[in-house]
N, CA and C atoms as an extended XYZ file, in Angstrom:
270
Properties=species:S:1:pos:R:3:atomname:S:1:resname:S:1:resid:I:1 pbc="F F F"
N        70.209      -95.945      -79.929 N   UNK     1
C        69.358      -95.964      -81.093 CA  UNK     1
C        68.902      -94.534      -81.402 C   UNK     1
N        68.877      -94.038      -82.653 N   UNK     2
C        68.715      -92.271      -83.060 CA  UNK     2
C        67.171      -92.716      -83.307 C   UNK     2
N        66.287      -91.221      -83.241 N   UNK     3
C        65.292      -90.909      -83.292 CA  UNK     3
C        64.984      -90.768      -85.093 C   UNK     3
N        63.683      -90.990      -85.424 N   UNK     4
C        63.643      -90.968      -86.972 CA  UNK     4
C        63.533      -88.934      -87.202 C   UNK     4
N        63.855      -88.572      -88.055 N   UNK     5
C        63.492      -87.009      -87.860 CA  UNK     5
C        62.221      -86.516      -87.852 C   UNK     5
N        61.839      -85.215      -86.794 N   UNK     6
C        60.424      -85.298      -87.442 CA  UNK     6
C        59.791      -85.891      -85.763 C   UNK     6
N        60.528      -86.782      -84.850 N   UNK     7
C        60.157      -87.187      -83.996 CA  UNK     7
C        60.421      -87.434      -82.617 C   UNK     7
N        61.074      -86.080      -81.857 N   UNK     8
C        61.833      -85.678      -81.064 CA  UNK     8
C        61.386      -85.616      -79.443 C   UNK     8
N        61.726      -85.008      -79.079 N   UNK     9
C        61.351      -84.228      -77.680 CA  UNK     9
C        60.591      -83.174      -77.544 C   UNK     9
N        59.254      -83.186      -77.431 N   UNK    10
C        58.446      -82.631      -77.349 CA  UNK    10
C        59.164      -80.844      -76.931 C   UNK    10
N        59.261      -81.150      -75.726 N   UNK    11
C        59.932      -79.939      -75.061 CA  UNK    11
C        61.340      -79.173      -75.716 C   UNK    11
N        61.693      -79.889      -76.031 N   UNK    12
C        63.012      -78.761      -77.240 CA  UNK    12
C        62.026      -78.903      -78.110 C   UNK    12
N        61.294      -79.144      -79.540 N   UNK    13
C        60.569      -78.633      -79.876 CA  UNK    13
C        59.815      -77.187      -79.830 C   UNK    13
N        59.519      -77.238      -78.569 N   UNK    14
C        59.177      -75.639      -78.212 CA  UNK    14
C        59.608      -75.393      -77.963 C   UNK    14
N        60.996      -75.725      -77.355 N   UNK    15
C        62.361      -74.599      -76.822 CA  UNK    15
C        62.769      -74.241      -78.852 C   UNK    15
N        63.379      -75.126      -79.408 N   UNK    16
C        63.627      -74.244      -81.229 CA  UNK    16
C        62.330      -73.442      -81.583 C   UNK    16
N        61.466      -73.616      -81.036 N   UNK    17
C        60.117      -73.017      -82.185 CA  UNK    17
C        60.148      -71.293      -81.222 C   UNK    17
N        60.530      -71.883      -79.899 N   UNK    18
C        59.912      -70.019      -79.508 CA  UNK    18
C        61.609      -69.304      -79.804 C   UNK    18
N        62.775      -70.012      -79.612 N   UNK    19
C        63.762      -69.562      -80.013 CA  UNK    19
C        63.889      -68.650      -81.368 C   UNK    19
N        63.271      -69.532      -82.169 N   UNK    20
C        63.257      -69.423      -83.712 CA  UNK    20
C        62.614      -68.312      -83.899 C   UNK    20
N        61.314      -68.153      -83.250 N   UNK    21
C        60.299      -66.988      -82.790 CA  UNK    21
C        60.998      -65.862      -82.654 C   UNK    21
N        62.000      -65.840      -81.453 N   UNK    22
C        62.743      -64.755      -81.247 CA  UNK    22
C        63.615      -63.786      -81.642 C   UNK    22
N        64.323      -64.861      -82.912 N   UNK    23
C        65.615      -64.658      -83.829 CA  UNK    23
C        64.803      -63.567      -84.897 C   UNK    23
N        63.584      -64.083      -85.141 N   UNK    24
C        62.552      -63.845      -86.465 CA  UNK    24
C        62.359      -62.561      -86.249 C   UNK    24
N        61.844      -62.131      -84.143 N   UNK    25
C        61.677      -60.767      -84.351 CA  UNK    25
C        62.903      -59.834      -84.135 C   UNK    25
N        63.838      -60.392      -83.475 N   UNK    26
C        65.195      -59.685      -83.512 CA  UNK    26
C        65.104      -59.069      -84.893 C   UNK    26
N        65.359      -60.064      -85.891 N   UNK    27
C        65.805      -59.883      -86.966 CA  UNK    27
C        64.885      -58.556      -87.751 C   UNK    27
N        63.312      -58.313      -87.375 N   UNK    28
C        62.343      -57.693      -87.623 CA  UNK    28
C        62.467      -56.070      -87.329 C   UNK    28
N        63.058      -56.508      -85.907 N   UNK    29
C        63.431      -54.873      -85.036 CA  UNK    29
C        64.628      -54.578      -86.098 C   UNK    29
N        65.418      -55.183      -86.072 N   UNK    30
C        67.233      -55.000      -86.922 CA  UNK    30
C        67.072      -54.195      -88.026 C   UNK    30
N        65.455      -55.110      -89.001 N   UNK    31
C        65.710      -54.451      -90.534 CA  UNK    31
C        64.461      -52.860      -90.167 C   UNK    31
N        63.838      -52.633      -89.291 N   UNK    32
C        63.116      -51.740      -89.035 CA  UNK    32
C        63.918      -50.331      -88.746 C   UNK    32
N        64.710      -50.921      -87.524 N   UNK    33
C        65.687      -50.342      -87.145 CA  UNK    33
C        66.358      -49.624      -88.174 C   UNK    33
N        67.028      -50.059      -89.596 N   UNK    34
C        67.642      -49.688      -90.360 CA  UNK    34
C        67.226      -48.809      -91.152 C   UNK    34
N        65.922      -49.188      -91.542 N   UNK    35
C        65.407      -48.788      -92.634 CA  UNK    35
C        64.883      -47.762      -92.293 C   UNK    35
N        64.169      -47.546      -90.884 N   UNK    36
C        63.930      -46.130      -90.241 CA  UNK    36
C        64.902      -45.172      -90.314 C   UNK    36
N        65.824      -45.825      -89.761 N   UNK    37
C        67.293      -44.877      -89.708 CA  UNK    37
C        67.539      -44.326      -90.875 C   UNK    37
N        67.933      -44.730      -91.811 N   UNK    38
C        67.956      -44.228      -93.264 CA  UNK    38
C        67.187      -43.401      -93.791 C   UNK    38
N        65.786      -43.481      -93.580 N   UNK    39
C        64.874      -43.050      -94.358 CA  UNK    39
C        64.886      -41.488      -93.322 C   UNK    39
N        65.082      -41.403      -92.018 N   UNK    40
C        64.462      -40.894      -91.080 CA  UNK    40
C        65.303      -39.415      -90.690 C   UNK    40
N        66.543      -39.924      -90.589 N   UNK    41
C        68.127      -39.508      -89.600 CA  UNK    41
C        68.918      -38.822      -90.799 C   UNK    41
N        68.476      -37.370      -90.828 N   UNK    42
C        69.656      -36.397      -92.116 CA  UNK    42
C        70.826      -36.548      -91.488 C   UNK    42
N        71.323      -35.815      -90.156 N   UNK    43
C        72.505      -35.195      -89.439 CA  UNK    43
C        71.896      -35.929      -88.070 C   UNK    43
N        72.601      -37.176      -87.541 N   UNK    44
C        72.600      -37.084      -86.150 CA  UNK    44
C        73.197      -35.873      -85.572 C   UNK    44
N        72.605      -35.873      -84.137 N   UNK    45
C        72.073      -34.486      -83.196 CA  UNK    45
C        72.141      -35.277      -81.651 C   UNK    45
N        72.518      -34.353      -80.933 N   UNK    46
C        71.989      -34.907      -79.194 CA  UNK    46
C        70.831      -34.982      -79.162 C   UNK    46
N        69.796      -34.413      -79.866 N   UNK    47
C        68.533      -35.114      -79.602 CA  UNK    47
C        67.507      -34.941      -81.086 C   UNK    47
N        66.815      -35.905      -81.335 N   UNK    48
C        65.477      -35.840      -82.794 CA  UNK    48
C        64.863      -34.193      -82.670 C   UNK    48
N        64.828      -34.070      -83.859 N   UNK    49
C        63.609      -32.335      -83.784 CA  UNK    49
C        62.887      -33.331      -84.348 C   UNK    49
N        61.407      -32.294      -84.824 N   UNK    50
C        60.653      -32.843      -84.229 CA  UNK    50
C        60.235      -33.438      -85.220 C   UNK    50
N        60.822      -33.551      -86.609 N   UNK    51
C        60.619      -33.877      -88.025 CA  UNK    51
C        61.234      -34.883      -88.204 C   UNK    51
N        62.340      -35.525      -87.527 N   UNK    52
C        63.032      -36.570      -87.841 CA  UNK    52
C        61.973      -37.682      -86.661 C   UNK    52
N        61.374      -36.870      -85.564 N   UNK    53
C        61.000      -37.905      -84.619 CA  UNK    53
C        59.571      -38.402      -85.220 C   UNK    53
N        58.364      -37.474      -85.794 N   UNK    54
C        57.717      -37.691      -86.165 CA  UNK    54
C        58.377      -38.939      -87.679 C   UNK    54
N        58.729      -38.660      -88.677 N   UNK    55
C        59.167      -39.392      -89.501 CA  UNK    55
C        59.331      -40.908      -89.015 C   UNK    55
N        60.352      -40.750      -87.683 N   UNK    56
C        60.451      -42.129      -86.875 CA  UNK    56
C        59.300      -42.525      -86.390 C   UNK    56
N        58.345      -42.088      -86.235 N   UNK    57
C        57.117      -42.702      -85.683 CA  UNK    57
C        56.523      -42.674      -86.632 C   UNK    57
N        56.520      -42.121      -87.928 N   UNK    58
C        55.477      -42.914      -88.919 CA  UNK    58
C        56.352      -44.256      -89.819 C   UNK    58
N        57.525      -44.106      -89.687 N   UNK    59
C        58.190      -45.390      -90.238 CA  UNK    59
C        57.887      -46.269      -89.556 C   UNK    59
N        58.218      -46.402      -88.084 N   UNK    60
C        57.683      -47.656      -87.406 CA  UNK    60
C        56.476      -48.320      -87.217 C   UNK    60
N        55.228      -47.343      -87.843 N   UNK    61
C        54.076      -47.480      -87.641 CA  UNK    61
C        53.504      -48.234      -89.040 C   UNK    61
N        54.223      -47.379      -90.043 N   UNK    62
C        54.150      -48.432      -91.320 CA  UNK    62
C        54.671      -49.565      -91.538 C   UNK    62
N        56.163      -49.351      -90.801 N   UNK    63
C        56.669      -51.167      -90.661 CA  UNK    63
C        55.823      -52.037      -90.332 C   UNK    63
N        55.071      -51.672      -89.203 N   UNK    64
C        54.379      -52.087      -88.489 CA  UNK    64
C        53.306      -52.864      -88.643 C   UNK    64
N        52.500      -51.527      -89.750 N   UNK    65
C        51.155      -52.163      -90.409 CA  UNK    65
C        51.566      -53.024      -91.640 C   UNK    65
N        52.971      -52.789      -92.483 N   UNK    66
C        52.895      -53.653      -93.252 CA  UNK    66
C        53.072      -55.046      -93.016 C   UNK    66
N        53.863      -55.386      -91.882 N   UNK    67
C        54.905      -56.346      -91.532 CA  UNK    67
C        53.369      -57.448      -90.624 C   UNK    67
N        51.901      -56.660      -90.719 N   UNK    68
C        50.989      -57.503      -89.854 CA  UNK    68
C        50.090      -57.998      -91.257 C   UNK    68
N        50.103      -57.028      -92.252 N   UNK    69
C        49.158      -56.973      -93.314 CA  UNK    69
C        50.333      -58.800      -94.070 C   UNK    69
N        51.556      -58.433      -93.634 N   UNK    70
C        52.299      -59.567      -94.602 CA  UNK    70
C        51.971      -61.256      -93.810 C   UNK    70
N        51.910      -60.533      -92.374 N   UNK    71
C        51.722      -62.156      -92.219 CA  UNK    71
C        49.950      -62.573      -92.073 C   UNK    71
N        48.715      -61.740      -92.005 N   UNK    72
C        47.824      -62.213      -91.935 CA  UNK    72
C        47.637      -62.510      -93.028 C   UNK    72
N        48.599      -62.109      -94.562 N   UNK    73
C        47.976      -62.622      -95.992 CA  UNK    73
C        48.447      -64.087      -95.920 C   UNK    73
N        50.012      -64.144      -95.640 N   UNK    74
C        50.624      -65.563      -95.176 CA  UNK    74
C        49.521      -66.303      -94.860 C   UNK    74
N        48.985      -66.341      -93.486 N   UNK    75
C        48.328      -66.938      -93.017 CA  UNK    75
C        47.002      -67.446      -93.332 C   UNK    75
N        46.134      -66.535      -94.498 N   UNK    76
C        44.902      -66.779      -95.221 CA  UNK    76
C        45.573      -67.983      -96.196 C   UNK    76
N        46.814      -67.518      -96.792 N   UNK    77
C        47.018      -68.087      -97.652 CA  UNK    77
C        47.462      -69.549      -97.113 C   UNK    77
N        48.027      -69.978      -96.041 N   UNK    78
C        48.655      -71.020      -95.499 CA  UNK    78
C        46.626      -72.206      -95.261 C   UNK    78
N        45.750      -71.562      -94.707 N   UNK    79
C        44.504      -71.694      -94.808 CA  UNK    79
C        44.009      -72.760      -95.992 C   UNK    79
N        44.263      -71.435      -96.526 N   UNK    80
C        43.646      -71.915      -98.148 CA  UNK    80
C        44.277      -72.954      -98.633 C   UNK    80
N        45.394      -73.089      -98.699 N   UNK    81
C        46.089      -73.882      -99.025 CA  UNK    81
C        45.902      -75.458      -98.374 C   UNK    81
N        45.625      -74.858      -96.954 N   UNK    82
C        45.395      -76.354      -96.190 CA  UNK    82
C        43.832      -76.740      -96.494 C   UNK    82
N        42.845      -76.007      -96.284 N   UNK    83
C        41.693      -76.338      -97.064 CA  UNK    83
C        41.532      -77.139      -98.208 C   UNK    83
N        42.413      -76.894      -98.757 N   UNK    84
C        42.688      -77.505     -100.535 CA  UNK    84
C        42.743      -78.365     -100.520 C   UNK    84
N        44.173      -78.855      -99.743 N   UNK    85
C        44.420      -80.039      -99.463 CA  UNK    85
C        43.719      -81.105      -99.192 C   UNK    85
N        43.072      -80.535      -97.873 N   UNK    86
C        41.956      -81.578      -97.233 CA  UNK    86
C        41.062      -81.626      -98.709 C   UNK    86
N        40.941      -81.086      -99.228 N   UNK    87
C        39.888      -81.411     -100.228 CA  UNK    87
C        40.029      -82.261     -100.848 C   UNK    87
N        41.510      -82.407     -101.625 N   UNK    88
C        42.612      -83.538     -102.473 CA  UNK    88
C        42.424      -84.601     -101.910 C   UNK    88
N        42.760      -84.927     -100.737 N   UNK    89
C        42.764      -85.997      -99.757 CA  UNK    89
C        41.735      -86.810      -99.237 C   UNK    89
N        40.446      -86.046      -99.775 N   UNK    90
C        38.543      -86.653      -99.534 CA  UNK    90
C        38.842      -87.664     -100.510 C   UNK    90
């Protein structure tokens, strides 16, 4: 007999959700990764001077702050949204 969807095994549940977790920040480092590189890297070199390294540390630092600023708005907004709801639903 199949399970209705929606109503599984607790434990894979959190095995896809932290998986999913993982892929999300792979994927996070990947486009950081890139976009640093680009923005950052004139002439690869055996090693960063000190303009390309600094550059790399303020790209990652802005990734950084933007990529926290994007999900705590997410998250006000996911809030609000559920607030609402409950309100609809009184």
């Amino acid at each position: 007999m199949m399970e209705a969807a929606g109503t599984g095994d607790p434990e894979l549940k959190r095995f896809i959700a932290a998986e999913t977790q993982k892929q999300r920040f792979q994927g996070l480092v990947h486009q950081m990764t890139e976009l640093c590189w680009e923005k950052c890297m004139e002439k690869p070199g055996p090693k960063l001077d000190n303009r390309s390294e600094g550059c790399f540390v303020n790209c990652v630092e802005r990734f950084i702050d933007t990529s926290q600023f994007i999900l705590n708005r997410l998250e006000q907004t996911q809030k609000t949204r559920g607030a609402f709801s409950e309100t609809l639903s009184d």
